[in-house]
N, CA, C and O atoms as a printed pandas DataFrame, in Angstrom:
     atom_number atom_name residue_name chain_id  residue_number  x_coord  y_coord  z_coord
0              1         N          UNK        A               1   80.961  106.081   99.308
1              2        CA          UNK        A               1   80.373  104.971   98.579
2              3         C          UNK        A               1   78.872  105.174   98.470
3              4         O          UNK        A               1   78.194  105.652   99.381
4              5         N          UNK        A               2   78.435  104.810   97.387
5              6        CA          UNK        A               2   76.479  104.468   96.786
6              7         C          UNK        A               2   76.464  103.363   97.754
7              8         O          UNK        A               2   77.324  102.608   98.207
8              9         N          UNK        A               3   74.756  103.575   97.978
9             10        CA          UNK        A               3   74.218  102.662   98.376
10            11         C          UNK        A               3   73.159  102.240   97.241
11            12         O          UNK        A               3   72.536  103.023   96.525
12            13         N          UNK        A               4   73.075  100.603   97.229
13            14        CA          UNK        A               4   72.420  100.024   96.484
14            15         C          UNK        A               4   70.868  100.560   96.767
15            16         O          UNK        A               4   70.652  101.289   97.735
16            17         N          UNK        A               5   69.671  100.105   95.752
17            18        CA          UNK        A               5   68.475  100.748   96.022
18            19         C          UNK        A               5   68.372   99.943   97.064
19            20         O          UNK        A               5   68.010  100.678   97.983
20            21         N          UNK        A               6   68.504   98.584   97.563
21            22        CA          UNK        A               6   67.965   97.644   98.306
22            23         C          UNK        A               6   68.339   97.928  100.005
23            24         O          UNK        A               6   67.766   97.630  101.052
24            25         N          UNK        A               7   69.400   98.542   99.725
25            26        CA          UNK        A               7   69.951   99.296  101.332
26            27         C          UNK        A               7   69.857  100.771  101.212
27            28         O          UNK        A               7   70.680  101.427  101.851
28            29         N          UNK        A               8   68.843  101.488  100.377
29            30        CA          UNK        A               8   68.748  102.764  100.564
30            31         C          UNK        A               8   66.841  102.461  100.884
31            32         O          UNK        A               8   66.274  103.347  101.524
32            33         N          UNK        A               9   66.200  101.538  100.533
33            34        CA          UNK        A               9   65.249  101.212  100.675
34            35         C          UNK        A               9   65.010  100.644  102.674
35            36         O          UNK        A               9   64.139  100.815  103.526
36            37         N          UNK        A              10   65.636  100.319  102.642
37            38        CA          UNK        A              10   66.074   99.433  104.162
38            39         C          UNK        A              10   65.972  100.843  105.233
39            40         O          UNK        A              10   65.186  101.193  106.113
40            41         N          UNK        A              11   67.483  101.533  104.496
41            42        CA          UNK        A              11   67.478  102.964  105.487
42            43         C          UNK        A              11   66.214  103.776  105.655
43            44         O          UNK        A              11   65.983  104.259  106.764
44            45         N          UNK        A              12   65.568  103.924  104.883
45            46        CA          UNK        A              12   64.348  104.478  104.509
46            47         C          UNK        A              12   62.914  104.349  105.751
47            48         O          UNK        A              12   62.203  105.093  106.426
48            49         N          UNK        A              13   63.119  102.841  105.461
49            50        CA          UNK        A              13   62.285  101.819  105.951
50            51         C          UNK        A              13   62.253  102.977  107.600
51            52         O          UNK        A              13   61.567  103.940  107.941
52            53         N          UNK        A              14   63.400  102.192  108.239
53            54        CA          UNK        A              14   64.066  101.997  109.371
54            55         C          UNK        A              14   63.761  103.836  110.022
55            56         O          UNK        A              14   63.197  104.193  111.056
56            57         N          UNK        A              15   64.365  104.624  108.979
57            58        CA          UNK        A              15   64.325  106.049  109.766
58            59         C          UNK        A              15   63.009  106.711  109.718
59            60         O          UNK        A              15   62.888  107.866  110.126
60            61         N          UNK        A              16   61.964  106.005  109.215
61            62        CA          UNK        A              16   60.301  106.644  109.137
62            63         C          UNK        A              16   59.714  105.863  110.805
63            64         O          UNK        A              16   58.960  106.305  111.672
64            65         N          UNK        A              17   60.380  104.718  110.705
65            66        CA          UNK        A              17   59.424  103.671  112.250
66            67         C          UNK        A              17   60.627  104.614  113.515
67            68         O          UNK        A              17   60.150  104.803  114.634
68            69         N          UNK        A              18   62.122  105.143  113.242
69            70        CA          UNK        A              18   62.366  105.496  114.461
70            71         C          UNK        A              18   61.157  106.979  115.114
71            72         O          UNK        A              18   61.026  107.299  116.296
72            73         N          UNK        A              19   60.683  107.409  114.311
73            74        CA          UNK        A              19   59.725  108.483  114.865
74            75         C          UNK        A              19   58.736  108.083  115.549
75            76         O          UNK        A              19   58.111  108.943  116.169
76            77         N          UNK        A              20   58.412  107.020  115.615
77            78        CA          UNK        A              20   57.026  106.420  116.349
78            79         C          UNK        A              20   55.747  106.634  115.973
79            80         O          UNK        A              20   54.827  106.467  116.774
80            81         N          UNK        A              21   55.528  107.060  114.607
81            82        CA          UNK        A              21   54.141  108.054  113.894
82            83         C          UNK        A              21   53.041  107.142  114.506
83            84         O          UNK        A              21   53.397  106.291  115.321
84            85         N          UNK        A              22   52.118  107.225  114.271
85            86        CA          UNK        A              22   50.233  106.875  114.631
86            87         C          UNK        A              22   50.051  106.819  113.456
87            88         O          UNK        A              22   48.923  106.396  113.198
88            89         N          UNK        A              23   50.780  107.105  112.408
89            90        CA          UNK        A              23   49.869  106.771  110.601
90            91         C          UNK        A              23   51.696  106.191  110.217
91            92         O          UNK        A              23   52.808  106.583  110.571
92            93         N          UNK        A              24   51.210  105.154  109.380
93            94        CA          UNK        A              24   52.672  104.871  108.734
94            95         C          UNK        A              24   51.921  104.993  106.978
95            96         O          UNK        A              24   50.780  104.726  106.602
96            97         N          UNK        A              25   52.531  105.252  106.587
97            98        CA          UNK        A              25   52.758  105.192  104.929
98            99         C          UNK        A              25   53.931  104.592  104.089
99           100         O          UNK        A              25   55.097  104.978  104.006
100          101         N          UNK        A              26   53.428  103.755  103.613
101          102        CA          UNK        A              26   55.329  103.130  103.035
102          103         C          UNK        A              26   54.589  103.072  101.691
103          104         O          UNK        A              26   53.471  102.572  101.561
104          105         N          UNK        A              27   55.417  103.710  100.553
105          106        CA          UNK        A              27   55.376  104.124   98.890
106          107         C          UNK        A              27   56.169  102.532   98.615
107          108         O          UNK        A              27   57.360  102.386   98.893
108          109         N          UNK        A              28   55.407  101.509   98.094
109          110        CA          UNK        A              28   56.453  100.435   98.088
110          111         C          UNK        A              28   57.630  100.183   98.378
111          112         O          UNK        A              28   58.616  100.291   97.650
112          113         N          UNK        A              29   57.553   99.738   99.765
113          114        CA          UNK        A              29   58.266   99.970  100.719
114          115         C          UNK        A              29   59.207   98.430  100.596
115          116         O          UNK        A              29   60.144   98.191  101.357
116          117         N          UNK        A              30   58.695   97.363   99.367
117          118        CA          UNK        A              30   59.372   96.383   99.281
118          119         C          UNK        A              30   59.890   96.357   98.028
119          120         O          UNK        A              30   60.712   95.492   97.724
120          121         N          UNK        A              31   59.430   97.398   97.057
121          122        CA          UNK        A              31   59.597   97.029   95.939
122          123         C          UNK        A              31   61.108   97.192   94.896
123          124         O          UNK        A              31   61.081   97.023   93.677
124          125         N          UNK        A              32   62.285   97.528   95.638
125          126        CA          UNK        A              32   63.129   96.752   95.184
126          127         C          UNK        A              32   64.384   96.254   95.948
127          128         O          UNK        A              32   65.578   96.511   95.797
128          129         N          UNK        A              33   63.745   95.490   96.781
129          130        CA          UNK        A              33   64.516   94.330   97.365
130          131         C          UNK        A              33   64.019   93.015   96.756
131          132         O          UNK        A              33   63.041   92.841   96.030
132          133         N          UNK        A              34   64.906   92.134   97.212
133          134        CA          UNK        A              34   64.352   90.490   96.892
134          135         C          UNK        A              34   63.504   89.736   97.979
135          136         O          UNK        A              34   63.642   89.873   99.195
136          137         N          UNK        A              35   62.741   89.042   97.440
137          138        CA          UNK        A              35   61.862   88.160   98.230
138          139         C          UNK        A              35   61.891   87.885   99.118
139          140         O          UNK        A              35   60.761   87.688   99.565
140          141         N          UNK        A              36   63.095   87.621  100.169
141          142        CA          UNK        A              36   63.117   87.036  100.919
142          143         C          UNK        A              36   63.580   88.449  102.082
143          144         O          UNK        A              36   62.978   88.443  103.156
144          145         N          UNK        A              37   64.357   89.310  101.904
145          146        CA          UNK        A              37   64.194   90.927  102.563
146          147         C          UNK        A              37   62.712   91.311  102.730
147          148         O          UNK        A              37   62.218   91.577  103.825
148          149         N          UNK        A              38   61.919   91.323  101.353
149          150        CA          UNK        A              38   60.509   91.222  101.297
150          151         C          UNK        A              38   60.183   90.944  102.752
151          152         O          UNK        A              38   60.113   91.724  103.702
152          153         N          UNK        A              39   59.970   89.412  102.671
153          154        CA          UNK        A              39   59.407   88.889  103.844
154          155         C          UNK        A              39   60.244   89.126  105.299
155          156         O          UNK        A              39   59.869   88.498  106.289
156          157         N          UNK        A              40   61.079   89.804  105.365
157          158        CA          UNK        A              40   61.447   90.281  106.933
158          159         C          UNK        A              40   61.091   91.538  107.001
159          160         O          UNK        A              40   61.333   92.067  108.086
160          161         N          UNK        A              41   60.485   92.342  106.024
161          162        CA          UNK        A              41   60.442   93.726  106.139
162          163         C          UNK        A              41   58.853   93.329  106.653
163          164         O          UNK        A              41   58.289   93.623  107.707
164          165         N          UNK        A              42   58.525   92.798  105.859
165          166        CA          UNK        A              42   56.653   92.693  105.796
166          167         C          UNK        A              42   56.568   92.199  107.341
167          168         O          UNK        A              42   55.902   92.974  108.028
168          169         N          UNK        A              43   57.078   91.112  108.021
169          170        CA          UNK        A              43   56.964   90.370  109.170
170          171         C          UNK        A              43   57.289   91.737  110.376
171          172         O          UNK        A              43   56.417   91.785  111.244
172          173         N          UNK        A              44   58.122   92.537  110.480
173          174        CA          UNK        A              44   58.441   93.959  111.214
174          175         C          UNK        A              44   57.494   94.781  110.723
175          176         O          UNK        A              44   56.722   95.324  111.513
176          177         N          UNK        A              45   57.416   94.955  109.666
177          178        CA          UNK        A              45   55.751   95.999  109.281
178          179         C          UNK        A              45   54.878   95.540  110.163
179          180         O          UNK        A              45   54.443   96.421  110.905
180          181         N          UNK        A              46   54.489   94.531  110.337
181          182        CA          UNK        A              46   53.071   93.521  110.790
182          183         C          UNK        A              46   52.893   93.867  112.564
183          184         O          UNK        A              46   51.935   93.845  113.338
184          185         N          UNK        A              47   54.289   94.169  112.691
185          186        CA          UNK        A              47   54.637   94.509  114.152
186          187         C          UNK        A              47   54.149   96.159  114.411
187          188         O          UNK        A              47   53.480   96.872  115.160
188          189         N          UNK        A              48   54.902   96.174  113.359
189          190        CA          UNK        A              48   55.165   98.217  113.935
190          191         C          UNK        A              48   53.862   98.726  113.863
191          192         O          UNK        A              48   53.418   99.628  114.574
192          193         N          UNK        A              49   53.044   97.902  112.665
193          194        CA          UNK        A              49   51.318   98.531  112.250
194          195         C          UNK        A              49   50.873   98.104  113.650
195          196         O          UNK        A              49   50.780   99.188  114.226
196          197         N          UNK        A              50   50.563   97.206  114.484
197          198        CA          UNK        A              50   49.562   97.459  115.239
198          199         C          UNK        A              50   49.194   98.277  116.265
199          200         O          UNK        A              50   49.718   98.455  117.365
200          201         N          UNK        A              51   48.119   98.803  115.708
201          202        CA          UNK        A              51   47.471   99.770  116.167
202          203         C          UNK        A              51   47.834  101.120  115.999
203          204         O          UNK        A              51   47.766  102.090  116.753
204          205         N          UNK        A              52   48.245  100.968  114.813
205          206        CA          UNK        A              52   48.569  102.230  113.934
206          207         C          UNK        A              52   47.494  102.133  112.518
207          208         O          UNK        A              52   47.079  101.051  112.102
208          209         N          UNK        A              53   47.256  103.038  112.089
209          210        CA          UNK        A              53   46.493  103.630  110.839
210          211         C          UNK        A              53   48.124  103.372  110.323
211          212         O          UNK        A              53   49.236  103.613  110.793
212          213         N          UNK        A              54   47.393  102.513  108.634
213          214        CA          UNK        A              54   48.736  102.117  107.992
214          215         C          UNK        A              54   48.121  102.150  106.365
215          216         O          UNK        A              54   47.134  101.596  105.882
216          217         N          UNK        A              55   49.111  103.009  105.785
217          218        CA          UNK        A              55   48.400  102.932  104.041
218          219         C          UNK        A              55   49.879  102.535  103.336
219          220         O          UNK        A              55   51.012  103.009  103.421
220          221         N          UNK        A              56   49.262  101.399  102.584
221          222        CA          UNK        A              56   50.763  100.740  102.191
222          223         C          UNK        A              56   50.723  100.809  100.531
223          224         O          UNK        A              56   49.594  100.375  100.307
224          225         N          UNK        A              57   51.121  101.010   99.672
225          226        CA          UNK        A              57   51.494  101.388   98.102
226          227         C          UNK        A              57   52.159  100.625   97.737
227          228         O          UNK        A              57   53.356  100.912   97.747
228          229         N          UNK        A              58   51.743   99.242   97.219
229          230        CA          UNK        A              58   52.126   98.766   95.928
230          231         C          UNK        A              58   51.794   97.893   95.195
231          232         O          UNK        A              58   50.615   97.555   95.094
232          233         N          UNK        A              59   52.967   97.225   94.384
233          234        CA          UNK        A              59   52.864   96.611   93.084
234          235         C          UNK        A              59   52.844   95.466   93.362
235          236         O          UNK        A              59   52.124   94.870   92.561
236          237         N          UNK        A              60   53.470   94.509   94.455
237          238        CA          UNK        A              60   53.700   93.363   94.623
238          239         C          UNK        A              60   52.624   93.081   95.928
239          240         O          UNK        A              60   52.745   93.576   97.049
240          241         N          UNK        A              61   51.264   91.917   95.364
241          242        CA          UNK        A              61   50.037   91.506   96.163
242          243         C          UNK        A              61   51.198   90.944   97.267
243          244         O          UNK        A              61   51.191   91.644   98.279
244          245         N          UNK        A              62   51.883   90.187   97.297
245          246        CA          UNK        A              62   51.961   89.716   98.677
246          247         C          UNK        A              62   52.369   90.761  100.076
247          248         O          UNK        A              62   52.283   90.626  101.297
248          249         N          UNK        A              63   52.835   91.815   99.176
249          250        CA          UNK        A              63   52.733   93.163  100.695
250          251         C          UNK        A              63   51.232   93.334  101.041
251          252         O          UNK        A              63   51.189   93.718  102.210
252          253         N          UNK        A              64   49.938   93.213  100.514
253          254        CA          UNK        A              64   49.249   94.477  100.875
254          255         C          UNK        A              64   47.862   93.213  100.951
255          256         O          UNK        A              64   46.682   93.522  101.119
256          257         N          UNK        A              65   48.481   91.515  100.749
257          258        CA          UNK        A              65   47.245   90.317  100.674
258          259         C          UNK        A              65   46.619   89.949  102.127
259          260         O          UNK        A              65   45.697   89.188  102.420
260          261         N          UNK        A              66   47.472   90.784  102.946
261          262        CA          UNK        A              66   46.645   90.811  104.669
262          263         C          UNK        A              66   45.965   91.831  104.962
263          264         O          UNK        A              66   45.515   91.880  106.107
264          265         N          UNK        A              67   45.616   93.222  103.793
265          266        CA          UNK        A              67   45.378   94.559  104.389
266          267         C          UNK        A              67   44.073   94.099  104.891
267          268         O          UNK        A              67   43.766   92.924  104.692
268          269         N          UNK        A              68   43.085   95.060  105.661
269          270        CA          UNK        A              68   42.490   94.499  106.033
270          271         C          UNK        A              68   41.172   95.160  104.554
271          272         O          UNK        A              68   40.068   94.667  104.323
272          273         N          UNK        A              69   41.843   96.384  103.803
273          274        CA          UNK        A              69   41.225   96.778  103.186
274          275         C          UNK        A              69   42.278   97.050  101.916
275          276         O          UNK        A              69   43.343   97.632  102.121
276          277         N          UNK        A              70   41.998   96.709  100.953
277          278        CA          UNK        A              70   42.934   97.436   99.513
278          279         C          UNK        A              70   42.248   97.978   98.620
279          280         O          UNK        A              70   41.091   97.559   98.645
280          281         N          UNK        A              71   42.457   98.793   97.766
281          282        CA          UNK        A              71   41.860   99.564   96.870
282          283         C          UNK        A              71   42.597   99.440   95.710
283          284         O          UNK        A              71   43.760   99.843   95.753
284          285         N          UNK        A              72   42.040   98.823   94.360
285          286        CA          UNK        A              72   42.728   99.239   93.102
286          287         C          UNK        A              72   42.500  100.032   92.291
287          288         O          UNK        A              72   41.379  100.306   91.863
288          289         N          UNK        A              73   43.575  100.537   91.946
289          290        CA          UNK        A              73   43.436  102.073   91.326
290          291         C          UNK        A              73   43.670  101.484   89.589
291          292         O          UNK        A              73   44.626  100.789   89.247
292          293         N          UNK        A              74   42.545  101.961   88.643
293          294        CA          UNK        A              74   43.024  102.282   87.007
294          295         C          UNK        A              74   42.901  104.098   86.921
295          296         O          UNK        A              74   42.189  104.989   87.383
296          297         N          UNK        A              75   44.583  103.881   85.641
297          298        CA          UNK        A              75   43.954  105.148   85.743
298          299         C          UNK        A              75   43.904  106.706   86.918
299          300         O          UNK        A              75   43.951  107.908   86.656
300          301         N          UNK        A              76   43.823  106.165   87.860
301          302        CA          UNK        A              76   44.082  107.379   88.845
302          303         C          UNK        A              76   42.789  107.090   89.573
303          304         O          UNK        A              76   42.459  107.788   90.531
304          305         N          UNK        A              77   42.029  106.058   89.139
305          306        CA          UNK        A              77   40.259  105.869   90.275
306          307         C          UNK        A              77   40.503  104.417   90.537
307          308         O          UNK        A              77   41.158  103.555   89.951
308          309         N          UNK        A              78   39.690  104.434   91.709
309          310        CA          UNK        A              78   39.426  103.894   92.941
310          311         C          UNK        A              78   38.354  102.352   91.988
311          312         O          UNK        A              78   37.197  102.113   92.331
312          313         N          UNK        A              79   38.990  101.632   90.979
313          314        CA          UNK        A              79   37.870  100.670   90.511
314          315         C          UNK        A              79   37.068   99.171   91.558
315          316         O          UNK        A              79   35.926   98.722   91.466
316          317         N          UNK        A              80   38.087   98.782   92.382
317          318        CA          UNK        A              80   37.473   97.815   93.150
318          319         C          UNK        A              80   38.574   98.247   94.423
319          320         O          UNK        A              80   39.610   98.910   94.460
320          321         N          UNK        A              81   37.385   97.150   95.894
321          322        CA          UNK        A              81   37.955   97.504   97.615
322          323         C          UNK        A              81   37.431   96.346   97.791
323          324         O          UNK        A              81   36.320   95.974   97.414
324          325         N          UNK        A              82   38.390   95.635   98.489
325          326        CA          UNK        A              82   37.829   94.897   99.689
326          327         C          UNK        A              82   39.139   93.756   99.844
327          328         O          UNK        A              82   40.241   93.854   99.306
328          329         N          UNK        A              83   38.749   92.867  100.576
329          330        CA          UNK        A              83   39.621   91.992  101.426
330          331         C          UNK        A              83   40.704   91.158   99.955
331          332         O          UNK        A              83   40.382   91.036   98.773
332          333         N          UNK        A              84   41.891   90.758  100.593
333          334        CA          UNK        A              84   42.389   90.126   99.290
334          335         C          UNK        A              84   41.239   88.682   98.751
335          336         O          UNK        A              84   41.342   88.352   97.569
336          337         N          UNK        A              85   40.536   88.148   99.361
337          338        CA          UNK        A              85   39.670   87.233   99.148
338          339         C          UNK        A              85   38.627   87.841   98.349
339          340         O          UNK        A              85   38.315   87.375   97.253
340          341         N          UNK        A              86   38.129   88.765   98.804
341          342        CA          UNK        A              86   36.850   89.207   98.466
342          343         C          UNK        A              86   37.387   89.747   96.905
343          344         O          UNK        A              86   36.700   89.518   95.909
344          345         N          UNK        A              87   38.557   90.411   96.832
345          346        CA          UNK        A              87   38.657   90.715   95.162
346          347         C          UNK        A              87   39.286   89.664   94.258
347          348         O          UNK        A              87   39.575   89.887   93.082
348          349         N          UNK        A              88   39.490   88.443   94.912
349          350        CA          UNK        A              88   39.753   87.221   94.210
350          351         C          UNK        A              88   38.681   87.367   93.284
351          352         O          UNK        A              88   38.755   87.473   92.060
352          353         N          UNK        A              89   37.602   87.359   94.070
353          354        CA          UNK        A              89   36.132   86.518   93.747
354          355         C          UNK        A              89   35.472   87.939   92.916
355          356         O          UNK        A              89   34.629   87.746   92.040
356          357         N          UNK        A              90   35.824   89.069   93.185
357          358        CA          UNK        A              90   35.256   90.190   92.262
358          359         C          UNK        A              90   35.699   91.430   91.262
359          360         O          UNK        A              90   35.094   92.455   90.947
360          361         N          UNK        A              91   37.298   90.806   90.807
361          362        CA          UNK        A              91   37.957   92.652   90.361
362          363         C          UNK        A              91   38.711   91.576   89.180
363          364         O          UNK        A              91   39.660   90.886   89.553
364          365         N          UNK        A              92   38.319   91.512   88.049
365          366        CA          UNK        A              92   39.126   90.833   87.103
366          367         C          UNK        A              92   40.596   91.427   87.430
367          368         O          UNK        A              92   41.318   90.711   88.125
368          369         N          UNK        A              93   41.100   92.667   86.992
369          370        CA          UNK        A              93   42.476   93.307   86.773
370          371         C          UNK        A              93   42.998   92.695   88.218
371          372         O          UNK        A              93   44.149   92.262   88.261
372          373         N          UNK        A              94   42.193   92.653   89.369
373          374        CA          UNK        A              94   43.023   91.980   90.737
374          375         C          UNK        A              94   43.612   90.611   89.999
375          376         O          UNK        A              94   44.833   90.456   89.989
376          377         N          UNK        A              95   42.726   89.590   89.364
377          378        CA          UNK        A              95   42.557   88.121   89.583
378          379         C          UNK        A              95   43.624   88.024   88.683
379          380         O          UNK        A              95   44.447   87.109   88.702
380          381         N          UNK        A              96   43.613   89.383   87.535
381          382        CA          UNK        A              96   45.019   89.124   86.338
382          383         C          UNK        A              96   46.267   89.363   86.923
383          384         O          UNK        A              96   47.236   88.604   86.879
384          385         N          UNK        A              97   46.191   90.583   87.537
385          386        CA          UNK        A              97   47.680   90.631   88.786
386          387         C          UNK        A              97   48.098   89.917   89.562
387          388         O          UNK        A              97   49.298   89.923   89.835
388          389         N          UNK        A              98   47.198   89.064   90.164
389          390        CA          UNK        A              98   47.329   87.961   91.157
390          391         C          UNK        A              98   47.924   86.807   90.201
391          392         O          UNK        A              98   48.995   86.430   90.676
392          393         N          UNK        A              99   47.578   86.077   88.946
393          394        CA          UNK        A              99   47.990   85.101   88.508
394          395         C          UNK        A              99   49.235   85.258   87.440
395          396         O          UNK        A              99   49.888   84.396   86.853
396          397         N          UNK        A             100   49.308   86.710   87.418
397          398        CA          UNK        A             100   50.809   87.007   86.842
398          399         C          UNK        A             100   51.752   87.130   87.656
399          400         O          UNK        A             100   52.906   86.809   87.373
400          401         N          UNK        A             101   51.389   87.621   88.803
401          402        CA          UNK        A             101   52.834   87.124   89.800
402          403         C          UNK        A             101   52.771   86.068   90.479
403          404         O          UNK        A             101   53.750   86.046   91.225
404          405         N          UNK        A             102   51.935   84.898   90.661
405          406        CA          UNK        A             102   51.919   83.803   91.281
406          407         C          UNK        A             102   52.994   83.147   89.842
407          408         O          UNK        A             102   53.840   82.276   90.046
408          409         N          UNK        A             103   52.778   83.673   88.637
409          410        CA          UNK        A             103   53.591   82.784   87.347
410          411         C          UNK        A             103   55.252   83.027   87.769
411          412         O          UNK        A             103   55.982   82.127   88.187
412          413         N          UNK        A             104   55.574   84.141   87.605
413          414        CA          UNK        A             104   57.239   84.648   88.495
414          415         C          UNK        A             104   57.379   84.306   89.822
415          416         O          UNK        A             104   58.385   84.692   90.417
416          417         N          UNK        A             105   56.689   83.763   90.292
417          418        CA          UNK        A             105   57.358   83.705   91.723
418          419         C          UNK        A             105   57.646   82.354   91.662
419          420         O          UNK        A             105   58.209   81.800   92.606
């Protein structure tokens, strides 16, 4: 039997944290499960990161609105950094991403 993306995403998850790394990297590591998987994956991320170096990749602000640092990329460059607050207040393309998924959710 296939596994759905949402439990091949899960397995994924699960067999990168059994190694115990010092750097985690997750390539949108939520991005296709539903909301509410979302938020149990993110709540165990929150765990496994501390005190680990952690670079997290993606599309959906509510994974990456605690980093302590984010970077948005146009293009392939580095256009605005800083706290999810701080690019409220300074990265238009943040403030347009931010109020297009606050509209779907």
């Amino acid at each position: 039997s296939t596994n759905s993306g949402c439990q091949t995403q899960r397995i994924a998850n699960a067999s990168s944290l059994l190694k115990d790394p010092r750097i985690l990297i997750h390539d949108d590591a939520t991005a296709s499960v539903d909301t509410e998987t979302e938020r149990l994956i993110q709540k165990a991320l929150a765990r496994l990161m501390e005190g680990r170096t952690s670079i997290i990749i993606a599309q959906r602000l509510s994974t990456v609105r605690l980093a302590d640092l984010i970077l948005i990329l146009e293009k392939g460059r580095v256009t605005a950094a800083g706290s999810h607050e701080e690019l409220l207040a300074t990265s238009r393309l943040y403030q347009r991403i931010y109020a297009g998924q606050l509209e779907r959710a």
